[in-house]
C-alpha positions as CSV (number, residue, x, y, z in Angstrom):
1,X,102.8,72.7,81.2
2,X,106.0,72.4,82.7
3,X,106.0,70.5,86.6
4,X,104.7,72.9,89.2
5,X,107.2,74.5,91.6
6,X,106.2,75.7,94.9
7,X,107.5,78.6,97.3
8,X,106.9,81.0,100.4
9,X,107.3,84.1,98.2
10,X,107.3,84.8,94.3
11,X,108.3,88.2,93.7
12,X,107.3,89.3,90.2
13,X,110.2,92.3,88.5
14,X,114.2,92.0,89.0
15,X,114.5,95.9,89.3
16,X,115.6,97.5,92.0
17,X,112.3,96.7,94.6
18,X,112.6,93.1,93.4
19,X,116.4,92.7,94.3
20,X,115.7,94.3,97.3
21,X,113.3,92.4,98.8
22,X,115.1,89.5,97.4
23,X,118.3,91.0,99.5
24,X,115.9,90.8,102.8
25,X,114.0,87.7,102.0
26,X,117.6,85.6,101.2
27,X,119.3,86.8,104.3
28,X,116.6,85.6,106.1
29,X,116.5,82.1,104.5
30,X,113.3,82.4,103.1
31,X,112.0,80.3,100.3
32,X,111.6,82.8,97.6
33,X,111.8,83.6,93.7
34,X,112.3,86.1,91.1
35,X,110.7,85.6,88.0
36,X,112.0,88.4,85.3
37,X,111.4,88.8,81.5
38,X,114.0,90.5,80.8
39,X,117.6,88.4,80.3
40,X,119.3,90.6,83.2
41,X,118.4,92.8,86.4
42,X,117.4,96.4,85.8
43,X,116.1,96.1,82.4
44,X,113.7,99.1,82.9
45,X,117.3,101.4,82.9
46,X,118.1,99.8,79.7
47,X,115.5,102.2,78.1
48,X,114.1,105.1,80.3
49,X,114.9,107.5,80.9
50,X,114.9,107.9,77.3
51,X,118.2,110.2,77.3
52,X,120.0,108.0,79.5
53,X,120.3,110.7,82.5
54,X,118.8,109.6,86.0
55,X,117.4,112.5,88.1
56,X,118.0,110.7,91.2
57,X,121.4,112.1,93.0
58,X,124.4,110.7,93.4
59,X,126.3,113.1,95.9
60,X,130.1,110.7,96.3
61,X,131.5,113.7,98.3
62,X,129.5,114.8,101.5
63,X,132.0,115.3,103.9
64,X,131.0,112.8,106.1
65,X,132.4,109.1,106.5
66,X,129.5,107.5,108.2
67,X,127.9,105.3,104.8
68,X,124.2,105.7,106.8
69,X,124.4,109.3,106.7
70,X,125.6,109.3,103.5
71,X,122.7,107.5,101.9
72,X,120.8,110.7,102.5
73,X,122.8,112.2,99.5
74,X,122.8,108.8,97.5
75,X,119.3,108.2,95.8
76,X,120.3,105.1,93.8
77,X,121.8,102.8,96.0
78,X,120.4,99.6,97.7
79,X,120.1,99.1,101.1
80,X,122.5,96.0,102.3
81,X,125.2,95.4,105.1
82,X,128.5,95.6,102.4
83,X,129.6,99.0,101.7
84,X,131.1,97.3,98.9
85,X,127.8,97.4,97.2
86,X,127.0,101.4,97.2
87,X,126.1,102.9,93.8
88,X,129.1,105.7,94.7
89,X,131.3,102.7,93.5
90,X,129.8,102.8,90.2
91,X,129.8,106.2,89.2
92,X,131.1,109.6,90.3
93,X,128.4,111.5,88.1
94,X,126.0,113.9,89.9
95,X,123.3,112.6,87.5
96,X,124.3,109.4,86.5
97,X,124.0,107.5,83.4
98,X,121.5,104.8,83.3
99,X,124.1,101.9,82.3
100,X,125.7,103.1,85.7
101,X,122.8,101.7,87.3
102,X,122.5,98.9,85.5
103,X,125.6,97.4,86.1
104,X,124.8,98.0,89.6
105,X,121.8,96.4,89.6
106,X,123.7,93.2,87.6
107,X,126.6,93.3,90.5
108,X,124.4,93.6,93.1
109,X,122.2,90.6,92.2
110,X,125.1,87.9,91.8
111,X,127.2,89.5,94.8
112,X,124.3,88.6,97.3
113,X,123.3,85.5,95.4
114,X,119.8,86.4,94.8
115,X,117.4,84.0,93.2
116,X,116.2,85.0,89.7
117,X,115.0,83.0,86.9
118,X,115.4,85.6,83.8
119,X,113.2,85.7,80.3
120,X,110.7,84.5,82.4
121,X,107.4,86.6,81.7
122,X,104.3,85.9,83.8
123,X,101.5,86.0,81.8
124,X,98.4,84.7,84.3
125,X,98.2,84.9,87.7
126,X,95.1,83.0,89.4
127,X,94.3,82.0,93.2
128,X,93.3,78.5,94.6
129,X,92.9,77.2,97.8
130,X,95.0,80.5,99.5
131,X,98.1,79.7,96.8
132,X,98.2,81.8,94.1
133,X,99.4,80.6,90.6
134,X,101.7,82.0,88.3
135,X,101.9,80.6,84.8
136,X,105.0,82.3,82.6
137,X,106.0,82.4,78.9
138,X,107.5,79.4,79.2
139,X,104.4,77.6,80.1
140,X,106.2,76.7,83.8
141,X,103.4,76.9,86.6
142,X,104.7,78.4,90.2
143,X,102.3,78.3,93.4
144,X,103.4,80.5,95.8
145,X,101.4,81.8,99.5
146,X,102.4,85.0,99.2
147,X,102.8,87.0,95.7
148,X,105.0,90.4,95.8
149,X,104.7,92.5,92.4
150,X,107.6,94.8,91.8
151,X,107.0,95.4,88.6
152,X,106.5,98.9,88.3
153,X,104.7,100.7,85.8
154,X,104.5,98.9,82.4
155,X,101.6,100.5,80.0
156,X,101.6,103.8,79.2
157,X,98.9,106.0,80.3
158,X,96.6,107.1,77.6
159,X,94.8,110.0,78.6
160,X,90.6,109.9,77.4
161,X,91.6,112.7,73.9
162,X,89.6,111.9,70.9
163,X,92.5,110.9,68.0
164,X,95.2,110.2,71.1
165,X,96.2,107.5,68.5
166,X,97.8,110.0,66.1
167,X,100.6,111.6,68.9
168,X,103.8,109.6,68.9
169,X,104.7,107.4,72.0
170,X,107.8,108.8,74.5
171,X,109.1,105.3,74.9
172,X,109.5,104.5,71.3
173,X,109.9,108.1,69.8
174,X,113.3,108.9,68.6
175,X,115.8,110.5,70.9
176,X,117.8,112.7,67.9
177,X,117.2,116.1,67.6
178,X,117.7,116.2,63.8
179,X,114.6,114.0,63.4
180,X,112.8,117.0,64.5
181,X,114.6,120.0,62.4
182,X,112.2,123.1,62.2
183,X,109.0,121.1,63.0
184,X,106.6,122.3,65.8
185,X,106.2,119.9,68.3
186,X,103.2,119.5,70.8
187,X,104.3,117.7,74.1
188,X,101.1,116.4,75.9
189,X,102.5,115.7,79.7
190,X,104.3,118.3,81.5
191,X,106.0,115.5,83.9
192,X,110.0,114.8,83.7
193,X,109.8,112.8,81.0
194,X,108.0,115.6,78.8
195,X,110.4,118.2,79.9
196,X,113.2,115.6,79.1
197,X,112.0,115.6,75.7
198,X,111.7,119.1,74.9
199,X,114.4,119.8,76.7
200,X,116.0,117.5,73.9
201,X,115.0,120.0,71.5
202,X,115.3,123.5,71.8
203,X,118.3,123.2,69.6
204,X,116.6,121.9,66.6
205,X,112.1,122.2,66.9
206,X,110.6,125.4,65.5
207,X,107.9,125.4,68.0
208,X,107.6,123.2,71.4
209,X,104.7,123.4,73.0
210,X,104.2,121.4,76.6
211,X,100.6,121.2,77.3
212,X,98.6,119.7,80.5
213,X,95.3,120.7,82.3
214,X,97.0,121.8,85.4
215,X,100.1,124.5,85.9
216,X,103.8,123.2,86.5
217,X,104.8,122.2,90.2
218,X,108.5,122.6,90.8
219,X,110.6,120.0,92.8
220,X,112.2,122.7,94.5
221,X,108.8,124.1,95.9
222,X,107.1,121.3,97.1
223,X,110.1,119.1,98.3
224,X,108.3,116.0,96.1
225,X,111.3,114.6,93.7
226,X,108.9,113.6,91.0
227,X,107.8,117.5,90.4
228,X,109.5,119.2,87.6
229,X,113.5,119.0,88.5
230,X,115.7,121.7,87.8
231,X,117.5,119.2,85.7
232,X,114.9,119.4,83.0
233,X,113.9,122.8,83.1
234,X,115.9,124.7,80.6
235,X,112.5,124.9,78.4
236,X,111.2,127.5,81.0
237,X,113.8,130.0,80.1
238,X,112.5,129.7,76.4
239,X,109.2,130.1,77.1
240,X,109.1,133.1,79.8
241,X,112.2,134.6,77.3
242,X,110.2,134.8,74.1
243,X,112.2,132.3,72.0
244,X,109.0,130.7,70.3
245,X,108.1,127.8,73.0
246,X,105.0,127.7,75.2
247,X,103.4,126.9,77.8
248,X,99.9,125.6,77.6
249,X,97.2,125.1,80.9
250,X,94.8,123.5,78.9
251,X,92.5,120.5,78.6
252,X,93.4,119.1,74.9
253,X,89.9,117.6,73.5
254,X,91.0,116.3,70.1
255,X,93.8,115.5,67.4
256,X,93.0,115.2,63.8
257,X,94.6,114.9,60.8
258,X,94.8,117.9,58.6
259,X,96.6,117.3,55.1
260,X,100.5,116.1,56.4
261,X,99.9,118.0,59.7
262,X,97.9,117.5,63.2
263,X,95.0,120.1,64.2
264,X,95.0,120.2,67.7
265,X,92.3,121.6,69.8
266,X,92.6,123.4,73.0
267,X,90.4,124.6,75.7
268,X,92.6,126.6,78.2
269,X,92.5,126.2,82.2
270,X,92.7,130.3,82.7
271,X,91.4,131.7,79.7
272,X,87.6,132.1,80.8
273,X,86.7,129.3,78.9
274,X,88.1,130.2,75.3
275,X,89.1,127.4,72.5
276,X,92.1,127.0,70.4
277,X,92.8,125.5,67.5
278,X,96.8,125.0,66.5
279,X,98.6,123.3,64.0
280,X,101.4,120.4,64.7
281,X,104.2,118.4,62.5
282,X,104.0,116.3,65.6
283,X,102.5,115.1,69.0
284,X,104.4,113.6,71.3
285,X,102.6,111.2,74.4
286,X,104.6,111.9,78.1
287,X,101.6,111.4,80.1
288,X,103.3,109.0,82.4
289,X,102.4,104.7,83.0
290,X,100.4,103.0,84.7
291,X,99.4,99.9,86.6
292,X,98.8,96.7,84.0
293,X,96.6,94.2,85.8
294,X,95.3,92.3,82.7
295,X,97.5,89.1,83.7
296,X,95.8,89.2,86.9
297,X,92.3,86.8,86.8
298,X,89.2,88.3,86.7
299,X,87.7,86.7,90.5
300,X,91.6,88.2,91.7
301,X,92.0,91.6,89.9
302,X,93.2,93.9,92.8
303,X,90.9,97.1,93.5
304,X,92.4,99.9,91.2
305,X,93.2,104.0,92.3
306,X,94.3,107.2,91.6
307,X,92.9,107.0,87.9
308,X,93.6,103.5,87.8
309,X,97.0,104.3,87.5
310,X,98.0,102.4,90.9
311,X,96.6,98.8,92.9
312,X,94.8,100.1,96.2
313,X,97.4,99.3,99.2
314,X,96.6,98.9,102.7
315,X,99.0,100.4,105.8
316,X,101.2,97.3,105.2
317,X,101.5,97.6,101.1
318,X,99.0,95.1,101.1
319,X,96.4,94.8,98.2
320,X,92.9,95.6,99.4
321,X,91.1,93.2,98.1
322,X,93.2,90.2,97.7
323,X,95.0,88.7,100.9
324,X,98.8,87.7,100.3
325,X,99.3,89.7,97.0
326,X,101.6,92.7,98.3
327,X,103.1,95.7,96.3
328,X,107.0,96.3,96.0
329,X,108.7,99.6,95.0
330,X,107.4,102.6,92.8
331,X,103.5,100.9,93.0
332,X,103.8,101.4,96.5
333,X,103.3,105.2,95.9
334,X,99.8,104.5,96.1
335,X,100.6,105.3,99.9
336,X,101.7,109.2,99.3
337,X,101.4,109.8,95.8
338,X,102.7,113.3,94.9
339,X,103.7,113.5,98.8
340,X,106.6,111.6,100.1
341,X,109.4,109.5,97.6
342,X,107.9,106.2,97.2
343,X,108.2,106.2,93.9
344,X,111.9,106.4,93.9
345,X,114.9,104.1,95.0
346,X,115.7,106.9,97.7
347,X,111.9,106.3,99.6
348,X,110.9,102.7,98.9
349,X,114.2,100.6,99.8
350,X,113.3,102.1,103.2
351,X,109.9,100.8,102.4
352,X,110.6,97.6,101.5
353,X,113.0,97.4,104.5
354,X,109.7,98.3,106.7
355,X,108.0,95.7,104.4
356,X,110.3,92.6,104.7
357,X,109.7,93.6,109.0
358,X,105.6,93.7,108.6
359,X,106.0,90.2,106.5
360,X,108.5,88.8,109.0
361,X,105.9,89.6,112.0
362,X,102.9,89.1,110.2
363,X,103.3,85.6,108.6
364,X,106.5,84.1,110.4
365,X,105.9,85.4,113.8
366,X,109.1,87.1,114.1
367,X,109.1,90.2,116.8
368,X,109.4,93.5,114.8
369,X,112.9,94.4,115.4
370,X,113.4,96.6,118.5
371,X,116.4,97.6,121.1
372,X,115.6,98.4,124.8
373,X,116.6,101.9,126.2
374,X,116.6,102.7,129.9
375,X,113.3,104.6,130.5
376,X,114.3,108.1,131.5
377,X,114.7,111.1,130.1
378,X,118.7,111.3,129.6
379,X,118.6,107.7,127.8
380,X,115.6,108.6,125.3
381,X,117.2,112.1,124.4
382,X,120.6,110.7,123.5
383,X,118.7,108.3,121.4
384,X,117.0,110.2,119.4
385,X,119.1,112.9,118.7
386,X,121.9,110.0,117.3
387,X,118.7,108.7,115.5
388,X,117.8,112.2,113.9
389,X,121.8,113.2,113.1
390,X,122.3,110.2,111.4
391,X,118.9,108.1,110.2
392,X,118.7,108.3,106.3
393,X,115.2,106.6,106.3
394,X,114.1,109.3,108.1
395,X,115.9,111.9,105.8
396,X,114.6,110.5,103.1
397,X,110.7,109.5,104.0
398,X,110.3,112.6,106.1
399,X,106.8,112.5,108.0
400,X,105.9,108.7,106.0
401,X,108.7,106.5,108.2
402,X,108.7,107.1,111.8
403,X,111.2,105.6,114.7
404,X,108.3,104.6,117.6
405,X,109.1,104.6,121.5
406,X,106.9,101.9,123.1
407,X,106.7,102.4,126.9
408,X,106.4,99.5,128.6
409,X,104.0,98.6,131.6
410,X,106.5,98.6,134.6
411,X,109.1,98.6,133.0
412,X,112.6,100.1,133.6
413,X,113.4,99.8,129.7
414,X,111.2,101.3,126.7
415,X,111.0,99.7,123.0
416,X,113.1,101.5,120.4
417,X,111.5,100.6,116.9
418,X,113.1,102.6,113.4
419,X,111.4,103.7,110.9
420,X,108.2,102.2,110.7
421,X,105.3,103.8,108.4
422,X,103.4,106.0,110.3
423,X,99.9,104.7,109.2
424,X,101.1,101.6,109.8
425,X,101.6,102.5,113.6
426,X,97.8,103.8,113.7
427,X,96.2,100.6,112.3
428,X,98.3,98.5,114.4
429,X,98.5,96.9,117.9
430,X,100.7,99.9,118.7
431,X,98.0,102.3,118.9
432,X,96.2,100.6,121.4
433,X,99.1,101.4,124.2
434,X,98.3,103.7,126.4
435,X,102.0,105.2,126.2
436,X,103.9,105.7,123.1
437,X,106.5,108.5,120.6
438,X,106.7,108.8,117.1
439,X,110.0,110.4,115.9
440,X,110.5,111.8,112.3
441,X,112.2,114.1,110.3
442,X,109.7,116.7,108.4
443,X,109.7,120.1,106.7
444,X,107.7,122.8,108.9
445,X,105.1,124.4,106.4
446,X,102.8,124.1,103.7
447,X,103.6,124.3,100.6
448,X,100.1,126.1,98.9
449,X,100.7,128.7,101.6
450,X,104.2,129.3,100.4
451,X,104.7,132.2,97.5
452,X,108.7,131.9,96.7
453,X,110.6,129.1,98.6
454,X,113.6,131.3,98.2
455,X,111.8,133.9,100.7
456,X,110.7,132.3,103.5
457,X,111.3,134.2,107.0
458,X,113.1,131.5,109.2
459,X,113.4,131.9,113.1
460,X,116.3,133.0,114.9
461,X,118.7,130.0,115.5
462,X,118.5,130.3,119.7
463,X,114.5,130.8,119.4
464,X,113.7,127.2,120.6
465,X,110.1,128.6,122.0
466,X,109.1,128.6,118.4
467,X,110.9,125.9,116.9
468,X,107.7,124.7,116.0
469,X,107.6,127.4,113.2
470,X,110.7,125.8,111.4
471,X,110.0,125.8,107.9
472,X,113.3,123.5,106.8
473,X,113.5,119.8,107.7
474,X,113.6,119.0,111.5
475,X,113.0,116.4,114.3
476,X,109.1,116.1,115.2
477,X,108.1,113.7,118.7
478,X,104.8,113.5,119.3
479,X,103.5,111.9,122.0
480,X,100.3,109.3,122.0
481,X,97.9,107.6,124.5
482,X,95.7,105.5,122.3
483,X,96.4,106.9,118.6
484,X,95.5,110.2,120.8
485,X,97.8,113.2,120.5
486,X,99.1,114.4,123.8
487,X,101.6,117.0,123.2
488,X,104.3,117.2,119.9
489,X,107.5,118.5,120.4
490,X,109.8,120.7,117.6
491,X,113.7,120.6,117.7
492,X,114.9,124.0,115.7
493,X,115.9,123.9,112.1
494,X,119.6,123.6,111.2
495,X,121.2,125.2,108.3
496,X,123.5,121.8,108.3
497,X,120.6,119.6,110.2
498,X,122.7,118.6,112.8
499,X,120.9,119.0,116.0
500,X,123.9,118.9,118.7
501,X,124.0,122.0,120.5
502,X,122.2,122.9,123.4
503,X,119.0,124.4,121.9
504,X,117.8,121.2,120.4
505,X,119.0,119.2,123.3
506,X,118.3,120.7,126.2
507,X,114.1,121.9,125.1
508,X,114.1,118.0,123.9
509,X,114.9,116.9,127.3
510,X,112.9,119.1,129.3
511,X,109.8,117.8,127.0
512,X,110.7,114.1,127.6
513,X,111.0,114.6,131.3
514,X,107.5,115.7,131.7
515,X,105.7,113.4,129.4
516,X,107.7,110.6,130.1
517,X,105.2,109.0,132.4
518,X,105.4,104.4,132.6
519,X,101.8,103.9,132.2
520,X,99.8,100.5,131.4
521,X,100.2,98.8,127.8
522,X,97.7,96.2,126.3
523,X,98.8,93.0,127.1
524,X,98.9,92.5,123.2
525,X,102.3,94.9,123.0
526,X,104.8,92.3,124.5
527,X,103.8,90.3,121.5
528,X,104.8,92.9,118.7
């Protein structure tokens, strides 16, 4: 083996989590590296999506100047303090192509000089005396105290179907339509990336079916980005429109071969019970990844969840199990899986952000960074309106990331902390103070209660009594004495979510000025 190297922090995965953390961890002067196995940043993009189209926005023209508020509308770009380095100046396209991105990723690497050692595949990861070892292709041994995987998702997810090793693979299968010319086509995944595949076909397949266990969810019902984008779903048109493709709720049990075709067997979700049996010229796998943990030792495999498909994650992204190892990008989704947007750029460079703070605090002793605002009503409600009319972490991690107002015991001045994970607040020394706000941006009803998203009755724009009944994105303070609710405070919907006038003000003030009360923190507080 080559001569052991030793650091604070080895971050596994030069995608976008790794270069961001890497961003935060060189600015602070940390001893860090990246190891990658590819021979350049990004190398993910170099493959998926498939078709080469991104699904995350990339709104250039907003209207506004500010490049904080702007980031609401920009889902692809890293957080960093040169507006130089903004995906906008990559591409104008509303749904970029993937080499856009990777030529970010490239650029953005080199221009902040972060620390990357490429074709450099860990391959065994073990744990001795609190350092943990990483061994890589190349047969070079790093120790490091604290290990950050960024890796993503790297094995497909094989779902438990008897002959699942007949259906072709959506990261190898081939991505012209004229491979598929009047064949019929069974999709197993009824994700993105299967849409993104049918989609691909309509033009050329006899048949497409997409077939899951469970109904569609749309993106534009549930306000969760990884649903079924409108992007993708031309093949639900065909379907409801009679032009030959389907559908299918159903639980698929087997896949055999039968003569040059594939006999697939169906028992449906909402058919009381009944079977199918259907004939295929192909089966196509879009069931998603997974987790791979098999470089991990066996006495430090990190507790599994969700199907295995994700590493259980405490409050602060850490693994459950094993102390040090922490979780970067789309594996912190763990946290609000098929809820919030930390699977995507948009929701975990916020994260990480939040992340790089905990470490900072946690291991360095570094304060968690704060800025003192006078203690009375007129200070706290201009703060938080220019938080709410301009935060993007807040936009973008609605109800997850929360800006926290720590009173202080006698104290003219309160603590002004941005967005910080809420669960993170609750298992924290925060929730011991007796005196304390959570801001955050969130979307006013439930979405299984909702019938059409396009027919919701809204309240009247001066009805601040009932702003509490806003269904579209708006500010939420709540106020907490001991992780106890007190009271929570809603400032009205607005159609352009800018709260200025003097029905969010005015009801926001009023609330401040009688809860606002300087009571007694724990003595532990001064130290956070």
């Amino acid at each position: 083996m080559n001569v052991t190297t030793e650091f604070e922090y080895l971050i596994i995965g030069a995608g976008p989590a790794g270069l961001q953390l890497g961003y935060f961890l060189e600015k602070a002067n940390r001893n860090y590296i990246i190891l990658e196995s590819g021979d350049s940043p990004g190398t993910f993009f170099k493959n998926f999506p498939r078709h080469k189209k991104l699904i995350s926005i990339n709104k250039v023209y907003t209207g506004y100047d500010d490049a904080e508020i702007n980031l609401r509308w920009d889902w692809n770009s890293l957080l960093s303090d040169n507006e130089e380095m903004l995906f906008k100046n990559y591409s104008k396209e509303y749904f970029p192509h993937t080499d856009a991105l990777v030529q970010y990723l490239n650029d953005f690497a080199n221009y902040f000089s972060i620390k990357i050692k490429f074709n450099c595949e860990a391959v065994r990861i073990a744990k001795d005396n609190e350092k943990f070892m990483i061994i890589d292709s190349n047969g070079s041994v790093y120790l490091a105290k604290y290990l950050i995987i960024a890796t993503g998702f790297t094995k497909l997810y094989i779902p438990p179907i008897t002959g699942i090793e007949l259906a072709e693979r959506y990261t190898d299968i081939s991505v012209d339509p004229s491979h598929f010319v009047n064949q019929r086509v069974l999709i197993i995944g009824k994700g993105n990336s299967g849409f993104e595949t049918a989609d691909s076909l309509i033009g050329t397949a006899a048949v497409i079916h997409i077939a899951s266990r469970n109904p569609i969810t749309m993106a534009w019902k549930t306000k969760y980005v990884g649903n079924l984008r409108a992007v993708n779903n031309n093949f639900l048109d065909t379907y409801q429109l009679k032009s030959q493709n389907g559908l299918l709720d159903a639980t698929i049990t087997t896949i055999e071969e039968f003569g040059s075709k594939l006999l697939v067997t169906f028992n449906y979700t909402h058919a009381n019970g009944e079977e199918e049996k259907i004939l295929y010229d192909r089966v196509i796998l879009c069931a998603g990844f997974s987790f791979d943990d098999s470089i991990f030792d066996e006495s430090i495999k990190p507790e599994l969840a969700i199907d295995n498909r994700f590493p259980s994650q405490t409050s602060e992204w850490e693994s459950t199990n094993i102390k040090n190892l922490y979780f970067a990008g789309v594996l912190m989704h763990m946290r609000d899986f098929k809820k919030k947007q930390s699977g995507f750029i948009h929701g975990f460079r916020y994260n990480i952000q939040a992340l790089h703070k905990i470490l900072e605090h946690k291991h360095f002793n570094q304060q968690l960074p704060f800025e003192y605002i006078t203690a009375n009503p007129d200070s706290l409600t201009e703060a938080i309106i220019k938080r709410v009319n301009k935060s993007s972490g807040l936009w973008q991690q609605t109800g997850f990331l929360c800006d926290l107002i720590v009173i202080l015991e006698k104290a003219s001045t309160v603590r002004y902390y941005q967005e910080l994970p809420k669960d993170y607040i609750d298992d924290s020394e925060f929730s011991k103070c007796d005196n304390y706000y959570t801001i955050s941006l969130e979307f006013g009803y439930e979405v299984e209660k909702i019938a059409d998203p396009f027919a919701i009755e809204r309240i009247h724009k001066d009805d601040a009594d009932n702003a509490h009944h806003s269904a579209f994105i708006h500010p939420v303070i709540r106020h907490f004495c001991r992780n106890t609710l007190i009271a929570e405070h809603h400032v009205i919907e607005d159609l352009a979510s800018e709260w200025l006038e003097d029905v969010h003000i005015k009801p926001l003030h009023a609330f401040l000025k009688n809860h606002l009360r300087i009571q007694a923190c724990l003595p532990t507080i001064s130290e956070m």
